[in-house]
C-alpha positions as a Python dict, from the first residue, in 0.01 Angstrom:
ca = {
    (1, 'X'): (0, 0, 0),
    (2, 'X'): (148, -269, 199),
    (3, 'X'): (430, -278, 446),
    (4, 'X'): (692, -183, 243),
    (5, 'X'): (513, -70, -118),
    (6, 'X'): (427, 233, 107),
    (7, 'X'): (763, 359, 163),
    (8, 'X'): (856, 533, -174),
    (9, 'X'): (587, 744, -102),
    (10, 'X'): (668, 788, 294),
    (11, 'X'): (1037, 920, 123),
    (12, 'X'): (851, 1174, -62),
    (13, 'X'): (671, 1316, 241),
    (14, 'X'): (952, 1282, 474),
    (15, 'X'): (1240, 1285, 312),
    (16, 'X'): (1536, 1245, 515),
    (17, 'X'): (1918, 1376, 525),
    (18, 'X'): (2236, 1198, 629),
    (19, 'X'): (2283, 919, 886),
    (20, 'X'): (1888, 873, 958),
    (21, 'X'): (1898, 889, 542),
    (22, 'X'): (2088, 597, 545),
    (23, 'X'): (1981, 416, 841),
    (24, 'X'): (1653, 422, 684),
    (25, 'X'): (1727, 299, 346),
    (26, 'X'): (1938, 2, 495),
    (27, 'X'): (1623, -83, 763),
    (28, 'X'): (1429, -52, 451),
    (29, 'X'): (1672, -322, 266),
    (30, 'X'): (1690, -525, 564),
    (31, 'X'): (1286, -572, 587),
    (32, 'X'): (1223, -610, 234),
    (33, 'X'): (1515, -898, 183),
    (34, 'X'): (1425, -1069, 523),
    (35, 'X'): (997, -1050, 473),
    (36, 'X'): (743, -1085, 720),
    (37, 'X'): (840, -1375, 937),
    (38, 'X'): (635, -1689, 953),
    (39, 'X'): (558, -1980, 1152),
    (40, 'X'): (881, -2146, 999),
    (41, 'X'): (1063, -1922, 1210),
    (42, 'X'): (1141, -2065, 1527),
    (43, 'X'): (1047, -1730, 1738),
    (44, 'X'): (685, -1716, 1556),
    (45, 'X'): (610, -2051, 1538),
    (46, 'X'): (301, -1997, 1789),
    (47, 'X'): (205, -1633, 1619),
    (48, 'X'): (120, -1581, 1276),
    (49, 'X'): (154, -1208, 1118),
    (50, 'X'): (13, -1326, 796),
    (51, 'X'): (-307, -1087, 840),
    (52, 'X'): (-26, -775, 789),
    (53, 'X'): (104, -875, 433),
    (54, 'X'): (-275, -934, 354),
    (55, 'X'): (-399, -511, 459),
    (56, 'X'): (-313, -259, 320),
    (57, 'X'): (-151, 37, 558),
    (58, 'X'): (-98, 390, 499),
    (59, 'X'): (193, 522, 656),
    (60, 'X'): (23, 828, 928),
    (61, 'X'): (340, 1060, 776),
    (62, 'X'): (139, 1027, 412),
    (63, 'X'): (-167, 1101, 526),
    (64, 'X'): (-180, 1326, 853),
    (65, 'X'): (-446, 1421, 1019),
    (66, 'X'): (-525, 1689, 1341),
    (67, 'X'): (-704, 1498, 1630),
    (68, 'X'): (-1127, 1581, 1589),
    (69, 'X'): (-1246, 1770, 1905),
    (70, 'X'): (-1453, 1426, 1996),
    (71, 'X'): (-1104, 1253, 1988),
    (72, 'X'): (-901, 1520, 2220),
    (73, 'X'): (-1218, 1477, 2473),
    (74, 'X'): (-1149, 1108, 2440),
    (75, 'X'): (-765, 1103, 2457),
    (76, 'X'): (-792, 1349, 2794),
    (77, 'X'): (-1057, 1094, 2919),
    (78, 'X'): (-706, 814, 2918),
    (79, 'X'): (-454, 1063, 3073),
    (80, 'X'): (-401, 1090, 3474),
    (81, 'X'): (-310, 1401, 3617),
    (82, 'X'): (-100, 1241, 3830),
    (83, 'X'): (99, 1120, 3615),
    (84, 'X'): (377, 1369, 3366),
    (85, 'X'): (192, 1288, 3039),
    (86, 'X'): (347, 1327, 2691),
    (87, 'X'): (99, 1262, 2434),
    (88, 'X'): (190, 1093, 2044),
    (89, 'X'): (-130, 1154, 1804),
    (90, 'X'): (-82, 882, 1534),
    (91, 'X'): (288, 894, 1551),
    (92, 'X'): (324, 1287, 1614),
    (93, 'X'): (401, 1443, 1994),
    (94, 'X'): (98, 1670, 2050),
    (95, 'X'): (277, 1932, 2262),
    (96, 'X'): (-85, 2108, 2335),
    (97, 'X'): (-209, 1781, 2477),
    (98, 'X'): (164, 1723, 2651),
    (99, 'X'): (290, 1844, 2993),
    (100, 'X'): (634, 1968, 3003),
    (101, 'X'): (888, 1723, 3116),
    (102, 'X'): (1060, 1719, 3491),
    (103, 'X'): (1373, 1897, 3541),
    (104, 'X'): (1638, 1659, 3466),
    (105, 'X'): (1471, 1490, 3180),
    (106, 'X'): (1637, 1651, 2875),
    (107, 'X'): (1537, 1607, 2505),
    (108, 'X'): (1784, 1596, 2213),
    (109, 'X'): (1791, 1484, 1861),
    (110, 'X'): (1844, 1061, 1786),
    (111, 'X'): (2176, 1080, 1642),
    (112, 'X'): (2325, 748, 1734),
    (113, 'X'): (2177, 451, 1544),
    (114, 'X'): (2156, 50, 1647),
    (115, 'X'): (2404, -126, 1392),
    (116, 'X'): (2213, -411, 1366),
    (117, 'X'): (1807, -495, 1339),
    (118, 'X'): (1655, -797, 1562),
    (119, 'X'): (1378, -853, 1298),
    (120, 'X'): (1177, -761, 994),
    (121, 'X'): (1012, -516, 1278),
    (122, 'X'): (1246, -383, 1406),
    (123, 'X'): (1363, -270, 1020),
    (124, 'X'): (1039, -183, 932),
    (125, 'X'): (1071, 89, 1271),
    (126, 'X'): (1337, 228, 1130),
    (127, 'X'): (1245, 286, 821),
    (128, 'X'): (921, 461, 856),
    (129, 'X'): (1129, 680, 1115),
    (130, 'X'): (1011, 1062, 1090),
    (131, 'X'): (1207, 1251, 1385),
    (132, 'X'): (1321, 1074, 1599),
    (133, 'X'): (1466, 1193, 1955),
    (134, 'X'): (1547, 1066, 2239),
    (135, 'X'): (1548, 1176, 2626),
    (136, 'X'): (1776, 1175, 2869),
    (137, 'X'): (1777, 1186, 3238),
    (138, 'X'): (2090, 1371, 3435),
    (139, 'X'): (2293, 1202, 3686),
    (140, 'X'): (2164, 1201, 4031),
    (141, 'X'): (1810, 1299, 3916),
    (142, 'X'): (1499, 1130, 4128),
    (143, 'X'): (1151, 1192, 4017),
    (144, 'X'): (827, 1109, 4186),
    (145, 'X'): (588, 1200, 3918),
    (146, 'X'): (589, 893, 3641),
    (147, 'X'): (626, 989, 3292),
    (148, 'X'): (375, 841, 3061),
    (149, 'X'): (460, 831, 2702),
    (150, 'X'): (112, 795, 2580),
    (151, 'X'): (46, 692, 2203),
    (152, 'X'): (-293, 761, 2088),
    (153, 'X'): (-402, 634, 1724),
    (154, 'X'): (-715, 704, 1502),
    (155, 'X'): (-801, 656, 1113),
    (156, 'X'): (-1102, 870, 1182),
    (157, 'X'): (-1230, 750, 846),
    (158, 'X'): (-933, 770, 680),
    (159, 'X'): (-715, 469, 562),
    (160, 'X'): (-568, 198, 779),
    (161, 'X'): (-300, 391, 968),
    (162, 'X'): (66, 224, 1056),
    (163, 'X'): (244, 386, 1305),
    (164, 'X'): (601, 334, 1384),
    (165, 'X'): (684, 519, 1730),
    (166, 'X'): (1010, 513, 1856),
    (167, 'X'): (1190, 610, 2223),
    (168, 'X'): (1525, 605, 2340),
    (169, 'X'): (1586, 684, 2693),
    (170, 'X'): (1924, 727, 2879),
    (171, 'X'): (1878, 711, 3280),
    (172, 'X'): (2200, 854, 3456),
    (173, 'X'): (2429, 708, 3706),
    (174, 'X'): (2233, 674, 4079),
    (175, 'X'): (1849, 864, 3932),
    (176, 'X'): (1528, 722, 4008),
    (177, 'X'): (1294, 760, 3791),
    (178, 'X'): (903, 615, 3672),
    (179, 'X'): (836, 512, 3310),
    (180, 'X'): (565, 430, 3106),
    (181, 'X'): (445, 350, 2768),
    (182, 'X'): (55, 329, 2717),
    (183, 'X'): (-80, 255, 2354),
    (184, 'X'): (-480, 351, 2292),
    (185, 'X'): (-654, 408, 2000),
    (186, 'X'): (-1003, 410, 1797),
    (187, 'X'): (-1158, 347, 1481),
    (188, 'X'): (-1086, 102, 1172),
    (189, 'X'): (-803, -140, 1191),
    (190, 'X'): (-454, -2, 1239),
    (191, 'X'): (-130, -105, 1276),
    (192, 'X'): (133, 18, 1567),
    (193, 'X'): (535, -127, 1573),
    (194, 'X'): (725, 32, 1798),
    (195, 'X'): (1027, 25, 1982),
    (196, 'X'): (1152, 122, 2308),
    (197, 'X'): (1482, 178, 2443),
    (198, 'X'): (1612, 198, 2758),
    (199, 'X'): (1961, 216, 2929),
    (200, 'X'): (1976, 240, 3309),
    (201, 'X'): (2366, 337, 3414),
    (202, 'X'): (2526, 233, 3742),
    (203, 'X'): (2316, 247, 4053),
    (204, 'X'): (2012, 418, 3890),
    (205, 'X'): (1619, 288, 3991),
    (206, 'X'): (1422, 208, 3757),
    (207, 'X'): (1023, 120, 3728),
    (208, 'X'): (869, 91, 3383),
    (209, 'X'): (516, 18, 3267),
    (210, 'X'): (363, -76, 2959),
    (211, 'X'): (-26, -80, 2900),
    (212, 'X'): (-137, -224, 2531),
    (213, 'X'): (-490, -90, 2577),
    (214, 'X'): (-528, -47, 2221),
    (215, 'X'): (-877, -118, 1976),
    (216, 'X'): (-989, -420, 1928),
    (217, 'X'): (-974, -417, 1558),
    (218, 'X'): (-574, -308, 1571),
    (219, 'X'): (-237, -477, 1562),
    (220, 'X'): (37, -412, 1808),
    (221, 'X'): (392, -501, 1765),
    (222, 'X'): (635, -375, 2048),
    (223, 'X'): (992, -418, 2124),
    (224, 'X'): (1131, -317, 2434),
    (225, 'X'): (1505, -336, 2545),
    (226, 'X'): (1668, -249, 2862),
    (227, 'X'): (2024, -288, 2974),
    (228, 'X'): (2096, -230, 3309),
    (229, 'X'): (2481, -121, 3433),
    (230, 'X'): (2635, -216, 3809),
    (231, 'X'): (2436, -204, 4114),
    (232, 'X'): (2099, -68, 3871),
    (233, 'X'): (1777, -164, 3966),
    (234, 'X'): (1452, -253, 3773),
    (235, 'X'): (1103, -303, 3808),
    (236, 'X'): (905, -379, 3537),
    (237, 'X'): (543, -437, 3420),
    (238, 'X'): (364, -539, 3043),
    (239, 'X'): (-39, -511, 3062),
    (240, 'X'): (-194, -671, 2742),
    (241, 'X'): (-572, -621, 2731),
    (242, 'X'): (-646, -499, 2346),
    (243, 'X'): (-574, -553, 2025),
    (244, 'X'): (-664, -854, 1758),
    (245, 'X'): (-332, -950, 1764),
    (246, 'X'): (-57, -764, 1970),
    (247, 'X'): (321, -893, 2037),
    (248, 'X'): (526, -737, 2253),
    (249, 'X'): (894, -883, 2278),
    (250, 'X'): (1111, -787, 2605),
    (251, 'X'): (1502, -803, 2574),
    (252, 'X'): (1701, -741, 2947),
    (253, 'X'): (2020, -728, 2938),
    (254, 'X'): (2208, -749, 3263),
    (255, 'X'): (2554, -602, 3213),
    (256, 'X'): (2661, -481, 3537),
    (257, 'X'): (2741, -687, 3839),
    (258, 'X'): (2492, -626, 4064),
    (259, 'X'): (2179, -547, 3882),
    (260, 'X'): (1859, -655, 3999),
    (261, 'X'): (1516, -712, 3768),
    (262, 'X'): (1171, -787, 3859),
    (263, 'X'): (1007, -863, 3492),
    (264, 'X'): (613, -894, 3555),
    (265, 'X'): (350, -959, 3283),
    (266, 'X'): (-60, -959, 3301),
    (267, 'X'): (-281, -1053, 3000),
    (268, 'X'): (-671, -1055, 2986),
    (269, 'X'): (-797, -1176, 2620),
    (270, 'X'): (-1130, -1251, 2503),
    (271, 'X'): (-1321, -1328, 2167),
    (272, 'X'): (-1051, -1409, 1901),
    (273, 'X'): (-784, -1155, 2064),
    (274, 'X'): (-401, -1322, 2001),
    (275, 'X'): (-140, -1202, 2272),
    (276, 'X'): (209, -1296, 2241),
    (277, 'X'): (473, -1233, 2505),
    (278, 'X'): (801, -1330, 2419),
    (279, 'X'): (1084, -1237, 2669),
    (280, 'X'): (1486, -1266, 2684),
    (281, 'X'): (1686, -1223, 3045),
    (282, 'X'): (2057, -1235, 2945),
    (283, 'X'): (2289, -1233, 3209),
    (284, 'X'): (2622, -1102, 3070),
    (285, 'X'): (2776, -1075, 3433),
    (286, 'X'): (2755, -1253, 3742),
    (287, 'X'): (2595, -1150, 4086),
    (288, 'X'): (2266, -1043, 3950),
    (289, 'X'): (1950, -1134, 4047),
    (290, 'X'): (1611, -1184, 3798),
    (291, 'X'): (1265, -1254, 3885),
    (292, 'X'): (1019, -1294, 3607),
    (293, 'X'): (651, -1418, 3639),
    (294, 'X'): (375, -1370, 3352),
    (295, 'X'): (24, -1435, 3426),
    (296, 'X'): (-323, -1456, 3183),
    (297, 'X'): (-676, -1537, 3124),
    (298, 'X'): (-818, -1640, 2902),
    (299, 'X'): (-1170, -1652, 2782),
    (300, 'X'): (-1374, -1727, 2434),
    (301, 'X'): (-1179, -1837, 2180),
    (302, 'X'): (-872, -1597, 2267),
    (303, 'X'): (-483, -1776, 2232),
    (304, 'X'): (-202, -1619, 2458),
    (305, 'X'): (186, -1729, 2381),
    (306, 'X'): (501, -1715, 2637),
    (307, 'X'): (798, -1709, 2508),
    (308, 'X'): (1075, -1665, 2775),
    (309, 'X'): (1395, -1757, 2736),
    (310, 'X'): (1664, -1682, 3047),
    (311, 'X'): (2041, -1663, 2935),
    (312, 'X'): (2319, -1713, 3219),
    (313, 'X'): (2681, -1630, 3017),
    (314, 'X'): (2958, -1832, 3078),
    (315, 'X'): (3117, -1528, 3330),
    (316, 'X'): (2783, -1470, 3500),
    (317, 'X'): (2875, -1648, 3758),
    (318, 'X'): (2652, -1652, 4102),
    (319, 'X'): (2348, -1546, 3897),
    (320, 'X'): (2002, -1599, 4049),
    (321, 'X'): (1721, -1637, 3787),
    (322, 'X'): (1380, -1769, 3854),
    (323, 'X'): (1061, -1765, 3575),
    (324, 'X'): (745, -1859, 3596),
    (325, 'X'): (429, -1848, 3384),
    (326, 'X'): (58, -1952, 3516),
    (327, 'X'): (-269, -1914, 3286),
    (328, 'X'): (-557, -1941, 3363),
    (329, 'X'): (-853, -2066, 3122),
    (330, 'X'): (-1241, -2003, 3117),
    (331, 'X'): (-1339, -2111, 2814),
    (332, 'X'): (-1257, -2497, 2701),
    (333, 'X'): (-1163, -2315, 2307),
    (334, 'X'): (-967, -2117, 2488),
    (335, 'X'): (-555, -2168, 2411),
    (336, 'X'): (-249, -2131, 2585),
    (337, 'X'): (90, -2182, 2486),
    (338, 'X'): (368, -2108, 2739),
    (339, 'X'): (765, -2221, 2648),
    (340, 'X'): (967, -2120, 2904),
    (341, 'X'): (1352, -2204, 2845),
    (342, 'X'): (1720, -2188, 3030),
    (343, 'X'): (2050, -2195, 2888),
    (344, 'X'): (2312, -2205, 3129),
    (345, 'X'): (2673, -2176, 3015),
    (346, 'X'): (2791, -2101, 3396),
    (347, 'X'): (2860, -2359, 3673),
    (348, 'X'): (2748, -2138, 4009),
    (349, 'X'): (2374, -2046, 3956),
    (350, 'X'): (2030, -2047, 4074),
    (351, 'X'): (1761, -2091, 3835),
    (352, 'X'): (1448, -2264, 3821),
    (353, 'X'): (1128, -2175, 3577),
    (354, 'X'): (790, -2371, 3515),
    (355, 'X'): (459, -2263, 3344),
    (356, 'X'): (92, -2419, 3417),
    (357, 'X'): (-207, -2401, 3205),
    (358, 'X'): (-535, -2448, 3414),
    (359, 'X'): (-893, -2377, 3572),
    (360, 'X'): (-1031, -2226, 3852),
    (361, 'X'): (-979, -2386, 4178),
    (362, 'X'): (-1253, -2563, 4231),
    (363, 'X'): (-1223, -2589, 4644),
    (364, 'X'): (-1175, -2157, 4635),
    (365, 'X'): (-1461, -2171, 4421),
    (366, 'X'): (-1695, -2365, 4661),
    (367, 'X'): (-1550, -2152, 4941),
    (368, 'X'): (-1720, -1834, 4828),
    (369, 'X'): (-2047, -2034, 4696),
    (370, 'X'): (-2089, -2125, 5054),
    (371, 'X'): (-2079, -1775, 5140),
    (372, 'X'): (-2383, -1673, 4944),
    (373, 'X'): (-2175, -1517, 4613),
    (374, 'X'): (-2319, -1589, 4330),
    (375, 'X'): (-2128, -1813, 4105),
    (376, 'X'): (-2043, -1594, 3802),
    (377, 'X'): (-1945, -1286, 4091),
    (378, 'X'): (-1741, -1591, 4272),
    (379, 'X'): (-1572, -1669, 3940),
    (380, 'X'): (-1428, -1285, 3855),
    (381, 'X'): (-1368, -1265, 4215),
    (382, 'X'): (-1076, -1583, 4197),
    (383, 'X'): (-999, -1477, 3823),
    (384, 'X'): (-920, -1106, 3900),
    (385, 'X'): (-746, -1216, 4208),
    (386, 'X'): (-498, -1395, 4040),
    (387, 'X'): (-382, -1133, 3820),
    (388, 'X'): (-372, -873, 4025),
    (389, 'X'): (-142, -1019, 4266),
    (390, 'X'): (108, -953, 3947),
    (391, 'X'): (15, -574, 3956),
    (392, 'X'): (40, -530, 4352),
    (393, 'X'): (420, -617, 4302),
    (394, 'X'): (460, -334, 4179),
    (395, 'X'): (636, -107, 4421),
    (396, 'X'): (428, 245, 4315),
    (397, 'X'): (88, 303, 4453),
    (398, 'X'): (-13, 547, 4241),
    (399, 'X'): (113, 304, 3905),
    (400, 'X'): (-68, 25, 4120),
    (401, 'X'): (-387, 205, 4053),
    (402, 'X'): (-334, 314, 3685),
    (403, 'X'): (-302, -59, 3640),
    (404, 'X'): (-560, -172, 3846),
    (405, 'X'): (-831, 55, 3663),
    (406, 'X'): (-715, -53, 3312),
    (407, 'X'): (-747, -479, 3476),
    (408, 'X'): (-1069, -376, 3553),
    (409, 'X'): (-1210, -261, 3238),
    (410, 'X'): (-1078, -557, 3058),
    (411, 'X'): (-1285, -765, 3287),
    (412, 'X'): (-1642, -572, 3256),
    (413, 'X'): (-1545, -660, 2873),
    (414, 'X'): (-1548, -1042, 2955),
    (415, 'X'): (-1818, -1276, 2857),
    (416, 'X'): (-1996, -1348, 3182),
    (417, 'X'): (-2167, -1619, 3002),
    (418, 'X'): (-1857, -1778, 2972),
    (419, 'X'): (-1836, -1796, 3322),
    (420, 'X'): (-2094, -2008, 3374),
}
């Protein structure tokens, strides 16, 4: 079964009733009329999906399956106890491996649907949708604890799993709250698209994380998009260290005056790994303020894309915008491709952006030599300094650290060889 032969079958397992009926069956129109997009198209010119309409994926709603005991030991082994945890098993909320939310967060039924779709992805998550719901948070509300939306896939021996997850999540006027969205898994190749919403009203605080951990045999697809309302503020932070080939696009919209965003990314890729980030700051309004930088390594043969794309409406006037993306190779096969891009239709701005694509400093790297490190300990030394000044702009200690661990494991997994 392929992308979309699969869903006559997915209707028969999960068959569903009025407006998510039809919601489906016209995401399901929309995919299979637009296809899979290829390097023709302007926004994949530098990513190629043609590996998905050449596997065969079995919808997880087909074919479920309970977690193994091995795989609950290894899915506790990726949660933090400091951290409000709510655990997805191949698409599914496992309540027994879930805490209960924080007073204030609420849960309800996805009613409302989006009118439109971005892309054959974004169709393809709503067709495959099971039950969706979506969370709110009530007016006022602060919470320290983060809440980690944690989406765990596995095949186990099964067939190639695609999993479609999907989160909507309403933050009222003047809360606080911490969000993230972590994606593991295990086993044969699989395929996750998912899609993340989130709407911060008037004066609420924001920080959001999202950690594509996932095998390296899978493929990740992710869509995030935030709006933010008057006076809202938001931090937020992408981590791309697994996956073949993962692409995670980022939409913020800024349509309150007032709103501030900090829009970080970090990518570590080795072997053949592809990681695309492709990013879109829209201000709608004038008065707010955007900072985005994206930094990644790069080692082996592994490609990395940036995409980023800053908006500035005509009526978004006395915007600040700045971007920036810096990579950093170790490997000469190694490939970046960064295109960062304004479009200004406003004549009282700031904005400036700017990419680089380089080595490491040579002068930093004789600096440490002459302090008796070796060379290869010298080299991780400079290369995980210069992402983690990314993650250490993050406000949150405690999300510091869940970062922080996850940067490190992706470089014990580098080729020290490479190094050399």
């Amino acid at each position: 079964m392929n992308l979309l032969s699969a869903y006559e079958k997915f209707n028969q397992a999960h068959p569903a009733q009025g407006a998510l009926a039809s919601y489906r069956q016209a995401a399901f129109d929309y995919a299979s009329k637009k296809g899979l997009p290829t390097r023709k198209d302007e926004d994949w010119h530098y990513t190629s999906v043609k590996v998905l309409g050449e596997k065969e994926f079995t919808p997880s709603a087909v074919n479920p399956m309970e977690p193994s005991h091995e795989t609950l030991l290894e899915i506790k082994k990726i949660l933090n106890p400091d951290f409000v945890n709510v655990v997805f098993f191949n698409g599914v909320l496992n309540r027994t491996l879930s805490n209960d939310l924080p007073t204030g967060f609420t849960l309800r039924e996805l009613s409302e649907y989006p009118a439109m779709f971005h892309d054959t992805f974004d169709a393809l998550n709503g067709a495959y949708m099971t039950k969706p719901f979506a969370l709110n948070v009530t007016k006022e509300t602060s919470v320290e604890k983060p809440v980690n939306f944690v989406f765990f896939t596995s095949s186990e021996g099964g067939p190639a799993l695609m999993i479609h997850p999907r989160i909507r999540l309403d933050v009222g006027t003047r809360s606080s709250v911490k969000v993230l969205e972590s994606h593991y898994g295990q086993g044969a190749a699989y395929f996750v698209n998912s899609v993340f919403d989130l709407h911060v009203a008037d004066s609420a605080t924001v920080t959001y994380a999202r950690i594509q951990a996932e095998n390296d045999s899978a493929i990740n697809i992710g869509r995030t998009r935030i709006t933010l309302g008057k006076n809202a503020n938001l931090q937020s932070l992408v981590l791309a260290t697994g996956a073949s080939l993962s692409r995670h696009s980022l939409e913020v919209l800024l349509k309150g005056h007032g709103a501030n965003a900090d829009v970080l990314g970090v990518y570590a890729v080795k072997g053949s790994q592809h990681a695309d980030n492709t990013t879109v700051i829209d201000h709608q309004v004038g008065e707010c303020n955007t900072n985005q930088l994206y930094k990644g390594i790069l080692d082996d043969e592994s490609k990395a894309v940036f995409c980023g794309k800053v908006l500035i409406q005509k009526d978004a006037q006395k915007a600040n915008s700045a971007q920036l993306n810096n990579n950093l190779l170790l490997s000469s096969k190694a490939e970046a491709d960064s295109k960062p891009s304004l479009e200004i239709y406003a004549d009282d701005v700031k904005a400036a952006h700017g990419s680089t694509v380089g080595q490491l400093n040579r002068e930093e790297l004789f600096y440490l030599l002459s302090r008796a490190i070796p060379k290869d300990k010298a080299m991780q030394m400079l290369s995980y300094g210069f992402l983690s000044e990314v993650i250490y702009k993050i406000s949150d200690e405690d999300i510091q650290k869940w970062l922080s661990r996850h940067l490190d494991e992706a470089f014990k997994r580098l080729h020290v060889e490479s190094l050399k």
